[in-house]
TIVO-2410 file (N, C-alpha, C; in nm, 3 decimals):
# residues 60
REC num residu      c1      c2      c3 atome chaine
REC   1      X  -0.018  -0.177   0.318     N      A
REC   1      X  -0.075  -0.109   0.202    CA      A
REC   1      X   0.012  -0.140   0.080     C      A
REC   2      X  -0.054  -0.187  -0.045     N      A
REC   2      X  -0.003  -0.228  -0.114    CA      A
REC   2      X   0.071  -0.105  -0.233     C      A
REC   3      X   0.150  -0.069  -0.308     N      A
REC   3      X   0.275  -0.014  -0.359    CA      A
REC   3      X   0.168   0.019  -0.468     C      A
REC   4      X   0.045   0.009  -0.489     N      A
REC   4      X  -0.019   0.042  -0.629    CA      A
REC   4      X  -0.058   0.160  -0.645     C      A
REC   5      X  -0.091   0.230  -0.790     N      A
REC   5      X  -0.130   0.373  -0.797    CA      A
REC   5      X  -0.270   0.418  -0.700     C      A
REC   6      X  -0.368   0.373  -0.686     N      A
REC   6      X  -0.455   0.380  -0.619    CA      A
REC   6      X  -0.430   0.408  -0.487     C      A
REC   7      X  -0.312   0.382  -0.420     N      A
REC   7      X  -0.242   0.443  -0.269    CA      A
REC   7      X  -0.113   0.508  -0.272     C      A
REC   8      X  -0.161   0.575  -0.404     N      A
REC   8      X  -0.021   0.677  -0.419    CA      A
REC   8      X  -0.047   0.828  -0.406     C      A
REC   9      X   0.007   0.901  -0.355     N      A
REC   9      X  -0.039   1.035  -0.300    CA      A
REC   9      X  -0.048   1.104  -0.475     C      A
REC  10      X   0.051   1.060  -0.538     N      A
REC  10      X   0.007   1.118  -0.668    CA      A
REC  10      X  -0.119   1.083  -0.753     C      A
REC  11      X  -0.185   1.069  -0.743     N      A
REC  11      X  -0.327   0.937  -0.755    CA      A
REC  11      X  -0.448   0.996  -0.727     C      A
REC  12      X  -0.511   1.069  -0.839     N      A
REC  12      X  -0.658   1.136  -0.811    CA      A
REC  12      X  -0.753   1.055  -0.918     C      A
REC  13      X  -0.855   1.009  -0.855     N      A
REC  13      X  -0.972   0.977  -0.949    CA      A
REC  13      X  -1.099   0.989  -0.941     C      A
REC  14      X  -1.110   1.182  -0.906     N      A
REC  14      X  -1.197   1.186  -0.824    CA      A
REC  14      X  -1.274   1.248  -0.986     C      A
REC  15      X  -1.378   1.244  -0.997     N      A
REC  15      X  -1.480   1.240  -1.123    CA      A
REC  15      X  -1.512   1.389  -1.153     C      A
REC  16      X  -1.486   1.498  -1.098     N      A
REC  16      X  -1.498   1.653  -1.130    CA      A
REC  16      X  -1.360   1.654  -1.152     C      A
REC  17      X  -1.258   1.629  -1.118     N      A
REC  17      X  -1.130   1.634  -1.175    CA      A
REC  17      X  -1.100   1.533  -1.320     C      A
REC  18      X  -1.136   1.452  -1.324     N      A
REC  18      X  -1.116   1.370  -1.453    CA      A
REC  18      X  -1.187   1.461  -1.541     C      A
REC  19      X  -1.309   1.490  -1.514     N      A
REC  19      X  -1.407   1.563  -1.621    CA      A
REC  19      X  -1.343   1.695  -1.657     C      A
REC  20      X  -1.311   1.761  -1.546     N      A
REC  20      X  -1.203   1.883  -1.583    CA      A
REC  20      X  -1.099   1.886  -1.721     C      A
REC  21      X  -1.005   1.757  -1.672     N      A
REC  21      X  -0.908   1.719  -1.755    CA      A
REC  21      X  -0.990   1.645  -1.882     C      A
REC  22      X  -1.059   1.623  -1.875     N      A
REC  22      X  -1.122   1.583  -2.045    CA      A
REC  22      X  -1.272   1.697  -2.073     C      A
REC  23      X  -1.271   1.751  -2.129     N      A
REC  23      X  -1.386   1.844  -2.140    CA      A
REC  23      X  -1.484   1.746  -2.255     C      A
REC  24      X  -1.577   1.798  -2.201     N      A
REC  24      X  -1.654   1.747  -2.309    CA      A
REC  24      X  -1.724   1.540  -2.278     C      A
REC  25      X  -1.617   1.517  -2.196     N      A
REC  25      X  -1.642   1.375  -2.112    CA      A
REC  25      X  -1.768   1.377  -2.018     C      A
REC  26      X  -1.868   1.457  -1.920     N      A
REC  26      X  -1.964   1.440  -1.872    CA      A
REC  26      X  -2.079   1.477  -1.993     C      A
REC  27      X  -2.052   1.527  -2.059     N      A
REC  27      X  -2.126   1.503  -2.179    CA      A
REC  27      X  -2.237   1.365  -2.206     C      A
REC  28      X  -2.130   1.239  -2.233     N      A
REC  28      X  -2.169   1.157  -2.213    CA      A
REC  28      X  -2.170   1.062  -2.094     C      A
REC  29      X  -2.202   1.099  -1.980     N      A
REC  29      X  -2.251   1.064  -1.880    CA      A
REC  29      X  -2.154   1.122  -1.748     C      A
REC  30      X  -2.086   1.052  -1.678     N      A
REC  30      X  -2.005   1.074  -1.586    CA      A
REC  30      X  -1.840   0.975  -1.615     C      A
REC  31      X  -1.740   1.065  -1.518     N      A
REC  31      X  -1.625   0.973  -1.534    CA      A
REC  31      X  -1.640   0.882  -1.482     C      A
REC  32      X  -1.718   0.823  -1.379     N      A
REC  32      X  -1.721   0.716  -1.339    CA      A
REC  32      X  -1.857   0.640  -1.401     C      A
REC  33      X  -1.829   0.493  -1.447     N      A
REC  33      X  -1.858   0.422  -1.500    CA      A
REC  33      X  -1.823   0.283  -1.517     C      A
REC  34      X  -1.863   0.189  -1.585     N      A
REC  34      X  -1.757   0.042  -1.601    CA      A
REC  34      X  -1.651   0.070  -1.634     C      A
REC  35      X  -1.647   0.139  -1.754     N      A
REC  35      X  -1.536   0.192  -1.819    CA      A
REC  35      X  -1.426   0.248  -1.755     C      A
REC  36      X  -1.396   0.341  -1.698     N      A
REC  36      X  -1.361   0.380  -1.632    CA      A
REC  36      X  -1.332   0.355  -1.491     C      A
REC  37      X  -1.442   0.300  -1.444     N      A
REC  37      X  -1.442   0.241  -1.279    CA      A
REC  37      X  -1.359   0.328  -1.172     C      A
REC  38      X  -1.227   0.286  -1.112     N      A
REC  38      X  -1.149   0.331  -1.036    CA      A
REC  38      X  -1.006   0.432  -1.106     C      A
REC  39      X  -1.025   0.403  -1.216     N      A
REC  39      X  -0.921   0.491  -1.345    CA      A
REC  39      X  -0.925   0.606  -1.222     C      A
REC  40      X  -0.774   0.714  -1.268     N      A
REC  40      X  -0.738   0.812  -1.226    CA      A
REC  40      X  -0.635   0.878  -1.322     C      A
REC  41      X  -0.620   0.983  -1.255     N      A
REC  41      X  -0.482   1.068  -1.330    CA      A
REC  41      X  -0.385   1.089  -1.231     C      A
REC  42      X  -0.233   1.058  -1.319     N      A
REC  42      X  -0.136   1.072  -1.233    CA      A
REC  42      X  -0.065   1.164  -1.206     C      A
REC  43      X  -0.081   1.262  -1.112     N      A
REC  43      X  -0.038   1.428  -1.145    CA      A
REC  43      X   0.134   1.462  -1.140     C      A
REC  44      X   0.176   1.365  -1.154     N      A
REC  44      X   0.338   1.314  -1.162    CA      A
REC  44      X   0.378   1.262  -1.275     C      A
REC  45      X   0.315   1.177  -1.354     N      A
REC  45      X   0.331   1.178  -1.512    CA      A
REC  45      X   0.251   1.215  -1.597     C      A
REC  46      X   0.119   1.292  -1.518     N      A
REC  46      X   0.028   1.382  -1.587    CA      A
REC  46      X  -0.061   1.215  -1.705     C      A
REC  47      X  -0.053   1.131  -1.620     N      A
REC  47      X  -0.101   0.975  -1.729    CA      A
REC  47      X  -0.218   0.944  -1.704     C      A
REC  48      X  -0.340   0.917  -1.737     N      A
REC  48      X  -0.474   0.889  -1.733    CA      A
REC  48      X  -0.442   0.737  -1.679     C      A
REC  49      X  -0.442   0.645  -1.558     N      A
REC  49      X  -0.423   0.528  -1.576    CA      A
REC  49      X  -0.516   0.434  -1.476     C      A
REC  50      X  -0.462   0.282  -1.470     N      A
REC  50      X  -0.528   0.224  -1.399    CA      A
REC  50      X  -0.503   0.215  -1.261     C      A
REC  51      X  -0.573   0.197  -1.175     N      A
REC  51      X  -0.527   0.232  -1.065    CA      A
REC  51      X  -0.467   0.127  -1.010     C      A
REC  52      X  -0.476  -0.015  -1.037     N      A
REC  52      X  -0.398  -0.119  -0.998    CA      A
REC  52      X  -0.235  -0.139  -1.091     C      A
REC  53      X  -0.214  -0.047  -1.145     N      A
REC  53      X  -0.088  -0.033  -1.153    CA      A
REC  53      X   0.009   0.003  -1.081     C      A
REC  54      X   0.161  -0.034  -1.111     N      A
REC  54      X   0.297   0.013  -1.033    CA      A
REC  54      X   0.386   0.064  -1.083     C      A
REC  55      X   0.441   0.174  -1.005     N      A
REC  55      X   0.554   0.263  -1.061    CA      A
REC  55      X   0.698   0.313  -0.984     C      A
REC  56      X   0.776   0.277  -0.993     N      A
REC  56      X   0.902   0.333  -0.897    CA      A
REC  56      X   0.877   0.489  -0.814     C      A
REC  57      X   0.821   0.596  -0.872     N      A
REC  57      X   0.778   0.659  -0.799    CA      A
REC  57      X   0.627   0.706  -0.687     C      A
REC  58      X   0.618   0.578  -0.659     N      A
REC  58      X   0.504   0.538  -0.551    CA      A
REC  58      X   0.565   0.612  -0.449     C      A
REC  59      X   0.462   0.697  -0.409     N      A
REC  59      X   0.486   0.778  -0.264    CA      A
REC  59      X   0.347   0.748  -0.185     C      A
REC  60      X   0.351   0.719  -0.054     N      A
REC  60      X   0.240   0.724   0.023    CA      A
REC  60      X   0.183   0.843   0.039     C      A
***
């Protein structure tokens, strides 16, 4: 398993939680989208990011 945010226990991008954290975002449609795609939030630097990113604090 590769070291990226997307398999990091800190690593949610689940689309009622994104929408939570942005109000007003299902508004115009859903969090998931092109735009958005696999995007998440990192509840460890609290960072809206991509999920194929890497960070020293990667935890499984």
């Amino acid at each position: 398993m590769e070291d990226k945010c997307i398999n990091c226990r800190y690593f949610d991008n689940r689309s009622a939680l994104i929408e939570s954290a942005f109000p007003g975002l299902n508004s115009l449609s859903s969090a998931y989208g092109s735009v958005w795609a696999e995007s998440g939030i990192c509840s460890l630097h609290e960072l809206f990011l991509s999920p194929w990113r890497r960070c020293k604090d990667f935890k499984q």
